[in-house]
C-alpha positions as a Markdown table, in Angstrom:
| # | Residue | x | y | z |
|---|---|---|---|---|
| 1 | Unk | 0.0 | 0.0 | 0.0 |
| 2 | Unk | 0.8 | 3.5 | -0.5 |
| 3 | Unk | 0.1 | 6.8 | 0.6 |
| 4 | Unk | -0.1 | 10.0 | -1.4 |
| 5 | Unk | 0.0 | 11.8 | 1.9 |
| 6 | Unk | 3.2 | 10.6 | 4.1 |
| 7 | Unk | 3.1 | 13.2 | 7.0 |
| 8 | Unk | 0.0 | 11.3 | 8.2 |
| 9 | Unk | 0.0 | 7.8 | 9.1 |
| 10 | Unk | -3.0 | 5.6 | 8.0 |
| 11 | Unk | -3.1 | 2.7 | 10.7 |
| 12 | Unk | -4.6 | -0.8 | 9.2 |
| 13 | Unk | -6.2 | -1.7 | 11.9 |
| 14 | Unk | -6.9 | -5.7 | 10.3 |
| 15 | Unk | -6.6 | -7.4 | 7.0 |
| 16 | Unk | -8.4 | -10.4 | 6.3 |
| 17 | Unk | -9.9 | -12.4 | 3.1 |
| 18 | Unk | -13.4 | -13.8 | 2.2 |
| 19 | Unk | -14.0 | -17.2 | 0.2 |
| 20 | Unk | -15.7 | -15.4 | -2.7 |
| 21 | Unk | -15.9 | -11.9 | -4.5 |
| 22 | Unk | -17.8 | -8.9 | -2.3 |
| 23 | Unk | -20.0 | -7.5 | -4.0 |
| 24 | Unk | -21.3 | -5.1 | -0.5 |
| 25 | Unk | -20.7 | -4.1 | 2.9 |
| 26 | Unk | -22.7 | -3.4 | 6.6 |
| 27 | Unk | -21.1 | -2.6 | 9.5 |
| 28 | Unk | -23.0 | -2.0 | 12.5 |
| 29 | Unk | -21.8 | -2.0 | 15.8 |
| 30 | Unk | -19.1 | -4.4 | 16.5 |
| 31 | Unk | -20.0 | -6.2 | 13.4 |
| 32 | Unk | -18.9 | -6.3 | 9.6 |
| 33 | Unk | -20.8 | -8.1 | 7.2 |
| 34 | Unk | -19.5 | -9.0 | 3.4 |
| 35 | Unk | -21.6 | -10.1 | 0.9 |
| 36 | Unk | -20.2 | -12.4 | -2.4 |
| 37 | Unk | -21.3 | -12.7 | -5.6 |
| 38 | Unk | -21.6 | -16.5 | -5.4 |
| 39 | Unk | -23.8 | -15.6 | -2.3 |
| 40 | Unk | -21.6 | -16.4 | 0.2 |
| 41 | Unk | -22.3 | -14.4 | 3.5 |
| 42 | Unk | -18.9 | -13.4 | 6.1 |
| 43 | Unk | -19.5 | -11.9 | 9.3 |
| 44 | Unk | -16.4 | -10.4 | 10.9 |
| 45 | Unk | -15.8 | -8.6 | 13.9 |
| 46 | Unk | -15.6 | -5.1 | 13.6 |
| 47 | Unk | -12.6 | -4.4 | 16.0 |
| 48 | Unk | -10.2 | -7.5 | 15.2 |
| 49 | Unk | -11.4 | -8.5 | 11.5 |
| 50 | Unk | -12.2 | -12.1 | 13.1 |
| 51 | Unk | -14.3 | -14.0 | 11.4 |
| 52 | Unk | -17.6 | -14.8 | 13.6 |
| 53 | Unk | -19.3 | -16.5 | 11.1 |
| 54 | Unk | -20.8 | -17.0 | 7.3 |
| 55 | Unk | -23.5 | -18.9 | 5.1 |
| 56 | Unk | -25.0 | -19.1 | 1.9 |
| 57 | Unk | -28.0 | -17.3 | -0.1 |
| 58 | Unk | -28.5 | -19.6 | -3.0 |
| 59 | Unk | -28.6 | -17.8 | -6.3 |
| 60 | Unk | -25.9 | -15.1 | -5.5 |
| 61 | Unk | -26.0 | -11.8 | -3.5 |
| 62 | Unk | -26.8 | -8.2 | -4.2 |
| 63 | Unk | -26.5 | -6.4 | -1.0 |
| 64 | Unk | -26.2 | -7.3 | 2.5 |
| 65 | Unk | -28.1 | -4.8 | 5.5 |
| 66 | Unk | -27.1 | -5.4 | 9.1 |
| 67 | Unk | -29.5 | -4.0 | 12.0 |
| 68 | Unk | -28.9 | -1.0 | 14.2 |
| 69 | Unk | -28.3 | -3.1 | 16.9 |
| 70 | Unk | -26.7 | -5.8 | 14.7 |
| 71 | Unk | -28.8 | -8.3 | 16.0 |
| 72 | Unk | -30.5 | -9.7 | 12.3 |
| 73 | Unk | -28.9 | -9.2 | 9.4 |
| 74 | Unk | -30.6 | -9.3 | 6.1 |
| 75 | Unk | -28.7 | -10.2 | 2.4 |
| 76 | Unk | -30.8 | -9.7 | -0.9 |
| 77 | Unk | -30.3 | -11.3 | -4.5 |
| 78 | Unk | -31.3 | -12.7 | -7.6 |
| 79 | Unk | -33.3 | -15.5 | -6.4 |
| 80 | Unk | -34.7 | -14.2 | -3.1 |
| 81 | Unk | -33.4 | -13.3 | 0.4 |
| 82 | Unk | -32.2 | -14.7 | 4.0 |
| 83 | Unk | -31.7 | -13.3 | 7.4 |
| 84 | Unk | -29.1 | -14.2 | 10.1 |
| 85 | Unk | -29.0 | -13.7 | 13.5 |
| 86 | Unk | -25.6 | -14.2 | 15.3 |
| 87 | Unk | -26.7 | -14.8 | 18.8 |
| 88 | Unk | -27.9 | -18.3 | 17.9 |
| 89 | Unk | -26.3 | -18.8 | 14.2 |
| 90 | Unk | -29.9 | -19.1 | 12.9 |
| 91 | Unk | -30.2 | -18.4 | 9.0 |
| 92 | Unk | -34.0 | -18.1 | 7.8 |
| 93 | Unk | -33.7 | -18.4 | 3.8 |
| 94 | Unk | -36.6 | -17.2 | 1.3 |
| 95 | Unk | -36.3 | -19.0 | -1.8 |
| 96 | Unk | -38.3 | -16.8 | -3.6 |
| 97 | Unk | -37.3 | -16.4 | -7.1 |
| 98 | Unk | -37.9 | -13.5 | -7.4 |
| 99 | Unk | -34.8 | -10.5 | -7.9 |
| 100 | Unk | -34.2 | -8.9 | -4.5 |
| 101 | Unk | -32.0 | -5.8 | -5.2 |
| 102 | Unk | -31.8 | -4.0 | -1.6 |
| 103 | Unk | -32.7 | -4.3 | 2.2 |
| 104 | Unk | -33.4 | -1.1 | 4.5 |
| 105 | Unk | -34.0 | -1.3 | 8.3 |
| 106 | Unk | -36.2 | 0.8 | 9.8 |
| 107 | Unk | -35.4 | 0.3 | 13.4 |
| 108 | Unk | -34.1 | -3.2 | 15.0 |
| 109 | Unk | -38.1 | -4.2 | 14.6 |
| 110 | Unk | -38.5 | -4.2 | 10.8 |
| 111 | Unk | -36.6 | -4.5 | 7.7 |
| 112 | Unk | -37.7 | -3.8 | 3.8 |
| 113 | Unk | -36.9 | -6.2 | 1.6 |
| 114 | Unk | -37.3 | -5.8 | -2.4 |
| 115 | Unk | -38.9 | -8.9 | -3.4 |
| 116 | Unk | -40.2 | -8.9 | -7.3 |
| 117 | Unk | -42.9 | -6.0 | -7.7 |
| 118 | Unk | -43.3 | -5.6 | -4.7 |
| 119 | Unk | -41.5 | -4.5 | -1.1 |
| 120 | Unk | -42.0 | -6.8 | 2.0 |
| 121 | Unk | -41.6 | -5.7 | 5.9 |
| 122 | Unk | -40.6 | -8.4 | 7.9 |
| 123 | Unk | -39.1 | -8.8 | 11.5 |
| 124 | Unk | -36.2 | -9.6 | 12.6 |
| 125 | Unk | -37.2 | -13.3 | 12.3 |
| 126 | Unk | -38.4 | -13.1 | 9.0 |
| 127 | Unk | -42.1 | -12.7 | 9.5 |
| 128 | Unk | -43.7 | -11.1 | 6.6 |
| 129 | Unk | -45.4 | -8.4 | 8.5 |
| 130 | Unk | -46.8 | -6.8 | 5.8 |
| 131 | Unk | -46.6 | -6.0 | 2.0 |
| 132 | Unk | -47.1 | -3.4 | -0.7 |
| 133 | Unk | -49.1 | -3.9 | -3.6 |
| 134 | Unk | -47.3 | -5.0 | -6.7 |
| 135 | Unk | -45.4 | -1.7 | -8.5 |
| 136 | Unk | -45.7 | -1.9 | -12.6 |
| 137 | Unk | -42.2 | -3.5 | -12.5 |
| 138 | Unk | -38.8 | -4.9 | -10.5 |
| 139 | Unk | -38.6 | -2.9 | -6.9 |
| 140 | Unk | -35.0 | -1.2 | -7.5 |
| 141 | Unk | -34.5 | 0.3 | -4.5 |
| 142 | Unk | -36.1 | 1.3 | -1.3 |
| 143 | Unk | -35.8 | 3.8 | 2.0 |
| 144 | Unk | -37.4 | 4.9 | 5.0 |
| 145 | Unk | -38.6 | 8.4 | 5.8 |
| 146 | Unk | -39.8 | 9.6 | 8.9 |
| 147 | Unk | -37.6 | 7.9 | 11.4 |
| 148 | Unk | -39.2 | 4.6 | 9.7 |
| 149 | Unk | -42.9 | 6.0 | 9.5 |
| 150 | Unk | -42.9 | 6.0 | 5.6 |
| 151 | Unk | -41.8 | 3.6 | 3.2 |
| 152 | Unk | -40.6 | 5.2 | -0.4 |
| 153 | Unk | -39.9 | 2.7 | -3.1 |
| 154 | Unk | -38.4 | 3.1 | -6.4 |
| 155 | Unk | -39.4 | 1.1 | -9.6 |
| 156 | Unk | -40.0 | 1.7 | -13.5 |
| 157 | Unk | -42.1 | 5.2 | -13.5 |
| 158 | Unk | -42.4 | 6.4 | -10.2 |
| 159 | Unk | -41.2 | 6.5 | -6.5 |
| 160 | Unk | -44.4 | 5.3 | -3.9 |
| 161 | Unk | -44.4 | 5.5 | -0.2 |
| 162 | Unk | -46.4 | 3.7 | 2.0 |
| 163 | Unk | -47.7 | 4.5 | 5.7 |
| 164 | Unk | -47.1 | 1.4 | 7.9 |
| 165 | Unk | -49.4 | -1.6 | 6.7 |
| 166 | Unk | -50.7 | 0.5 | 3.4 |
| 167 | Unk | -50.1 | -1.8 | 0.7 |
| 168 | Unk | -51.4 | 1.3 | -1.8 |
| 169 | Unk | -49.0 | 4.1 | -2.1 |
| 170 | Unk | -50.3 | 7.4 | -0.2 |
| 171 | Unk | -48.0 | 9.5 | -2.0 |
| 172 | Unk | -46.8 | 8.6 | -6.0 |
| 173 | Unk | -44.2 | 10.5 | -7.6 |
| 174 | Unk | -43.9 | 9.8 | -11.3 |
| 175 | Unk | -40.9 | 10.1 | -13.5 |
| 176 | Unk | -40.6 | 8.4 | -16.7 |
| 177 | Unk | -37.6 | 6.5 | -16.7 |
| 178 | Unk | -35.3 | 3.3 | -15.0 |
| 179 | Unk | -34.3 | 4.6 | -10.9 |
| 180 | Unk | -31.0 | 2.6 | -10.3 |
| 181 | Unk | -30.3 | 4.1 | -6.3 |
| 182 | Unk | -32.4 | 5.9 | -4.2 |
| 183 | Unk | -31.3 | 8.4 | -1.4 |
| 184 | Unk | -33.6 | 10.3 | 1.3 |
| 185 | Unk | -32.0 | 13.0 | 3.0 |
| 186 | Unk | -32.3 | 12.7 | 7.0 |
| 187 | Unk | -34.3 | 15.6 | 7.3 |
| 188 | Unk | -37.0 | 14.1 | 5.2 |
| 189 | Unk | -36.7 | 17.8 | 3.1 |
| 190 | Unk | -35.7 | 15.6 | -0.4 |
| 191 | Unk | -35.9 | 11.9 | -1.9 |
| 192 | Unk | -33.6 | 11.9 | -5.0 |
| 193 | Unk | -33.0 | 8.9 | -7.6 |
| 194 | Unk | -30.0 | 7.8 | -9.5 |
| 195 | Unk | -31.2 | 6.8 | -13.4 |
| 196 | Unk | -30.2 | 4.8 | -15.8 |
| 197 | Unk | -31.2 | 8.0 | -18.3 |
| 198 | Unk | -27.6 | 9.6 | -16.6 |
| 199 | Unk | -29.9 | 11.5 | -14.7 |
| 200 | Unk | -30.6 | 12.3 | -10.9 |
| 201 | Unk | -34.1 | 13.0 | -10.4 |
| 202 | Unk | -35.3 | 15.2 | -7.3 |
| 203 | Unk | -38.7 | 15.5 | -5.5 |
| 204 | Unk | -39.2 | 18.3 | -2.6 |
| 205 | Unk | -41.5 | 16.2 | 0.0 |
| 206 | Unk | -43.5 | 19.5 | 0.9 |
| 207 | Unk | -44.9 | 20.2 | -2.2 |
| 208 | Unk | -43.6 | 17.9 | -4.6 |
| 209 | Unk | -41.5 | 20.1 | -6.6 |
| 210 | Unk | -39.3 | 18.3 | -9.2 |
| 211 | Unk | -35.6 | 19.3 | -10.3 |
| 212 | Unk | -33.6 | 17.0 | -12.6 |
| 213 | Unk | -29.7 | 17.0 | -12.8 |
| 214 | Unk | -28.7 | 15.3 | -16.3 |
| 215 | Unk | -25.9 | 15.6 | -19.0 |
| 216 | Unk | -24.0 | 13.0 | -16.3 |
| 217 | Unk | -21.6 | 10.8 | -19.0 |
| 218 | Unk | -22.7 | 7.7 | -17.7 |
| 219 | Unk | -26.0 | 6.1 | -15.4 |
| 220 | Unk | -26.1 | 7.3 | -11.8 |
| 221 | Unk | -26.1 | 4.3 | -9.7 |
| 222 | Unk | -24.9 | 5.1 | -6.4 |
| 223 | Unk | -26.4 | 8.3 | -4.6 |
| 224 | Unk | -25.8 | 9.1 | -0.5 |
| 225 | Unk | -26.3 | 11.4 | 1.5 |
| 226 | Unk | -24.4 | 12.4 | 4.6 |
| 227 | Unk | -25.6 | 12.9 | 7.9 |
| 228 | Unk | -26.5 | 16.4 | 8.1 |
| 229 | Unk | -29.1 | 15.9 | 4.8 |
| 230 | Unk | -27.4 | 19.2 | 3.2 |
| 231 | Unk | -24.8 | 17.0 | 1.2 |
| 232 | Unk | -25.7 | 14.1 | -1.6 |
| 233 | Unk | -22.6 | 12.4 | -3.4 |
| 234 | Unk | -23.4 | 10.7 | -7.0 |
| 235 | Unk | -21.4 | 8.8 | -9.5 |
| 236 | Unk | -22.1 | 8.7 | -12.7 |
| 237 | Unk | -18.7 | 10.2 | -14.2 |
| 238 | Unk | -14.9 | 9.6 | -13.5 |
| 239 | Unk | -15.7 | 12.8 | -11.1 |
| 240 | Unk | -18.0 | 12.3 | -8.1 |
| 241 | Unk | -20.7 | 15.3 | -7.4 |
| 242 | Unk | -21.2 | 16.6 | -4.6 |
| 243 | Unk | -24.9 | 19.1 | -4.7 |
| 244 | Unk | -25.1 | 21.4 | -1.8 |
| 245 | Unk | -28.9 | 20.3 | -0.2 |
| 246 | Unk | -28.9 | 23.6 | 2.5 |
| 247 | Unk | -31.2 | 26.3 | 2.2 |
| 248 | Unk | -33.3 | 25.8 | -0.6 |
| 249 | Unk | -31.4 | 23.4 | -2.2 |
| 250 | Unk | -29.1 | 22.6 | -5.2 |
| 251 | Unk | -31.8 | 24.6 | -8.1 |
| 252 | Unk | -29.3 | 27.1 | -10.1 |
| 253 | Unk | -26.3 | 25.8 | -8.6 |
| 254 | Unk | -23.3 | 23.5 | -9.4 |
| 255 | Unk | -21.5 | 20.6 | -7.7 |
| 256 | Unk | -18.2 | 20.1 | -6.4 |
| 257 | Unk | -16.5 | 17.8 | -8.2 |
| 258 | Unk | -14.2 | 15.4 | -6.7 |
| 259 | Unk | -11.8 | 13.4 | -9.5 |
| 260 | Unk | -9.3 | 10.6 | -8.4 |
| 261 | Unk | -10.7 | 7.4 | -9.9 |
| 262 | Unk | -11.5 | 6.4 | -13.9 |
| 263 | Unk | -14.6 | 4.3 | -12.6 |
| 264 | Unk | -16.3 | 5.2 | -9.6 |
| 265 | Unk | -17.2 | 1.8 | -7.4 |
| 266 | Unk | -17.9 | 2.6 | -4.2 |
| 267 | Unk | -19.2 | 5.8 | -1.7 |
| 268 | Unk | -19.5 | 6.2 | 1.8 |
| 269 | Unk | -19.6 | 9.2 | 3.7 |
| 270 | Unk | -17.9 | 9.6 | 7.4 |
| 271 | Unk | -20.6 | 9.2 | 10.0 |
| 272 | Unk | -20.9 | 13.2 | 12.0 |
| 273 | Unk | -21.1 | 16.1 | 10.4 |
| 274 | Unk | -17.1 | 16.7 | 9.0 |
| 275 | Unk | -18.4 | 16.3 | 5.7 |
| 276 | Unk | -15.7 | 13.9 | 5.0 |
| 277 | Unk | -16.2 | 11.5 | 2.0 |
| 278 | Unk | -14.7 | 8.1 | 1.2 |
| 279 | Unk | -15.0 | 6.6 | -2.7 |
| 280 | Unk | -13.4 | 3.5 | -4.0 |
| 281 | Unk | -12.2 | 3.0 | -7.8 |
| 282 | Unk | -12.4 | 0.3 | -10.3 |
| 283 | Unk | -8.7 | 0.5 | -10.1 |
| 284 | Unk | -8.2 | -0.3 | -6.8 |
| 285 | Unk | -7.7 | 3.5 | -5.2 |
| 286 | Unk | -9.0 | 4.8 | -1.9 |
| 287 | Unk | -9.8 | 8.0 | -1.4 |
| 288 | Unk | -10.6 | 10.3 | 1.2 |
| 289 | Unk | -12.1 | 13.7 | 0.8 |
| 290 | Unk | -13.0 | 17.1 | 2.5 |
| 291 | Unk | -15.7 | 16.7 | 0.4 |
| 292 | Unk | -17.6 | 20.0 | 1.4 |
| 293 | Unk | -14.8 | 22.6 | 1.7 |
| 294 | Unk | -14.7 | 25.1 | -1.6 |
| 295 | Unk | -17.2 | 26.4 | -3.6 |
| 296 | Unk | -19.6 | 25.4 | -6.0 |
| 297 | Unk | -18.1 | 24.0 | -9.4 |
| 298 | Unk | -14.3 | 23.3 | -7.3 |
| 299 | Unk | -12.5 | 20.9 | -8.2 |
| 300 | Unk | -10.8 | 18.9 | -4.9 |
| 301 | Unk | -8.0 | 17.3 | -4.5 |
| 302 | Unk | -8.2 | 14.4 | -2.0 |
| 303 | Unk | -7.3 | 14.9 | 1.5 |
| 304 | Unk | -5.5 | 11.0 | 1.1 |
| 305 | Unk | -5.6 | 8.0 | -1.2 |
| 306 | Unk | -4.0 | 4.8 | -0.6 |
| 307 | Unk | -3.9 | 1.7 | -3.4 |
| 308 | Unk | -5.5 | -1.7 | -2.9 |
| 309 | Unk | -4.6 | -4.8 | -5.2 |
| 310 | Unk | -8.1 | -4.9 | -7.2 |
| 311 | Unk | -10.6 | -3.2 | -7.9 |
| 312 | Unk | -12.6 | -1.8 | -4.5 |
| 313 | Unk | -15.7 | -3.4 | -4.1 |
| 314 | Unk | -17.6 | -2.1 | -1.4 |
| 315 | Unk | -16.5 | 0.8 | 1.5 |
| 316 | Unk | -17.9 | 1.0 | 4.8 |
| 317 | Unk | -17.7 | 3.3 | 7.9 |
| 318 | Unk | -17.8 | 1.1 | 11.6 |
| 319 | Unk | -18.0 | 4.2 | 13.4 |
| 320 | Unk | -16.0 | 7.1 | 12.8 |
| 321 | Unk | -12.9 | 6.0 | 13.6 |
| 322 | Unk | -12.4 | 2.6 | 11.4 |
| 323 | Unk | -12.9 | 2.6 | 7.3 |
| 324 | Unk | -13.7 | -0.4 | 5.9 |
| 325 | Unk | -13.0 | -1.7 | 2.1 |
| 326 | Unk | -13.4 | -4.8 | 0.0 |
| 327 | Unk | -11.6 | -5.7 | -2.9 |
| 328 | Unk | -13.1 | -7.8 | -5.8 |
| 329 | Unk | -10.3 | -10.2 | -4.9 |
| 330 | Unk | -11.9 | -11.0 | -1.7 |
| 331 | Unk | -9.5 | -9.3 | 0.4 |
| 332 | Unk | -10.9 | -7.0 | 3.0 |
| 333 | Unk | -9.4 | -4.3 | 5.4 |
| 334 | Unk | -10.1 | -1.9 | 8.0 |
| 335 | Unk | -8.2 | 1.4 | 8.3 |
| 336 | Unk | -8.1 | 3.9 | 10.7 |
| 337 | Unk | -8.0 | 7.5 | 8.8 |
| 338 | Unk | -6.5 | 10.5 | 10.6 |
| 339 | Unk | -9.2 | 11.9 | 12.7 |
| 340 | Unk | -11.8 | 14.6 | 11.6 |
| 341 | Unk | -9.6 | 17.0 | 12.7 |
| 342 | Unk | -6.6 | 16.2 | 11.2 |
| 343 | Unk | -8.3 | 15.0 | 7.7 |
């Protein structure tokens, strides 16, 4: 490994390896959980890199979603879904055949899953506790608002959310088009989509207003906001954007743009409210970014970048402190960055 930044020592904290490619990342807690493309499930300990435990989803995985308390976990894929508990080693697997793209916990008590056309809420033992009625194609994504009142869900058309147990949407917003990611700020102020058009579509929850960002080179497939709900980073070109989300958000304005990798792969921003950014390249680069600092249309440098052996997979933050990445070669490692002060 090497650092573009030697005055300040990056510490890997642990370095381990996984029996199959990742493909995505929870941490939660004191736990870490990679999922493989073969479906192939690690659980690692968050501190030592350990490896607590792992299983199967048949058919492959897509994402993988520990709980707040990282008590269940929940991993999503082509041919259904399965949860895990690690106090007893318990894995419930749904067989459903149907494509399950993405998991999102709502509190410890209830997880949505993206089943087919539709979303299910289940418990943390896998009881289907309700359902939403089936969307006019494949669920791609899916998020809760209002500290897990509302459900939004994003398929071919439209994004719908859903009160608790309303399997009709109470509130529709259309757009013509494919959503790839979806991203809902914290303060509830905005629900954005990522698009296969090379788009990313905004609604304003008070009154619906619609803004779309387009002439990206390529499809916007990761979107996230960071804690504070002013910031959203997007792929979608060798440069991520960062849209200032503050006042009355990013209409007439332009992003930062923050270049260091060819092929974007992975985002994840710094839990607090630094605004410190971390994205992963197809060519194996870490980078780690003041992502907020300048002014609209800058162009940052990054604050450090250190090189993997393949491409980065997956990046995620275990607390504030430890930075997690997995490679495509099925190596993983945890970091500890310089702190927020020092970035």
């Amino acid at each position: 490994m090497s650092l573009t930044a030697p005055d300040e020592t990056l510490t890997t904290a642990w370095e381990t390896a996984v029996d199959d490619a990742p493909v995505a990342l929870s941490a939660r807690g004191e736990l870490v959980a990679v999922a493989g493309a073969e479906g192939t499930v690690t659980v690692l300990d968050a501190a030592r890199g350990t490896k607590i435990g792992a299983w199967e989803l048949p058919g492959g995985a897509l994402s993988v979603a520990l709980a707040p308390n990282a008590r269940a976990l929940v991993a999503t894929g082509p041919m259904g879904y399965a949860l895990w508990r690690p106090e007893d080693g318990r894995t419930t697997v749904r067989e459903t055949g149907r494509w399950s793209s993405a998991a999102a916990w709502a509190d410890n008590d209830r997880v949505a899953v993206a089943s087919g056309r539709r979303a299910l809420v289940l418990g943390p033992d896998g009881k289907e506790l309700w359902a939403t009625a089936p969307a006019a194609s494949t669920v791609t994504d899916l998020a809760w608002q209002r500290q897990g009142r509302r459900l939004a869900v994003a398929a071919y058309g439209a994004v719908r959310c859903h009160e608790r147990h309303t399997t009709k949407p109470v509130v529709t917003y259309p757009y013509v088009g494919s959503h790839l990611a979806l991203a809902i700020a914290p303060t509830g102020r905005w629900i954005c989509s990522g698009n296969q058009d090379a788009s990313i579509h905004i609604w304003r929850t008070r009154d619906g207003s619609e803004l779309t960002m387009s002439g990206y080179p390529e499809k916007v497939s990761r979107l996230a906001f960071d804690d504070t709900g002013f910031w959203l980073a997007a792929d979608g070109a060798p440069d991520v954007t960062v849209w200032d989300f503050s006042g009355k958000g990013p209409a007439g304005t332009a992003p930062r743009s923050l270049r260091c990798h060819e092929t974007v792969t992975a985002l994840a921003w710094r839990p607090g409210p630094a605004g410190h950014l971390a994205s992963g390249g197809h060519d194996g680069t870490v980078a780690l970014w003041r992502a907020t600092s300048g002014r609209p249309q800058a162009r940052l440098h990054p604050a450090r970048t250190w090189d993997g052996d393949s491409a980065v997979a997956a990046l995620a933050w275990a607390g504030p402190d430890l930075l997690v990445t997995a490679y495509r070669d099925g190596h993983v490692r945890a970091h500890r960055p310089p702190s927020r002060n020092a970035l």
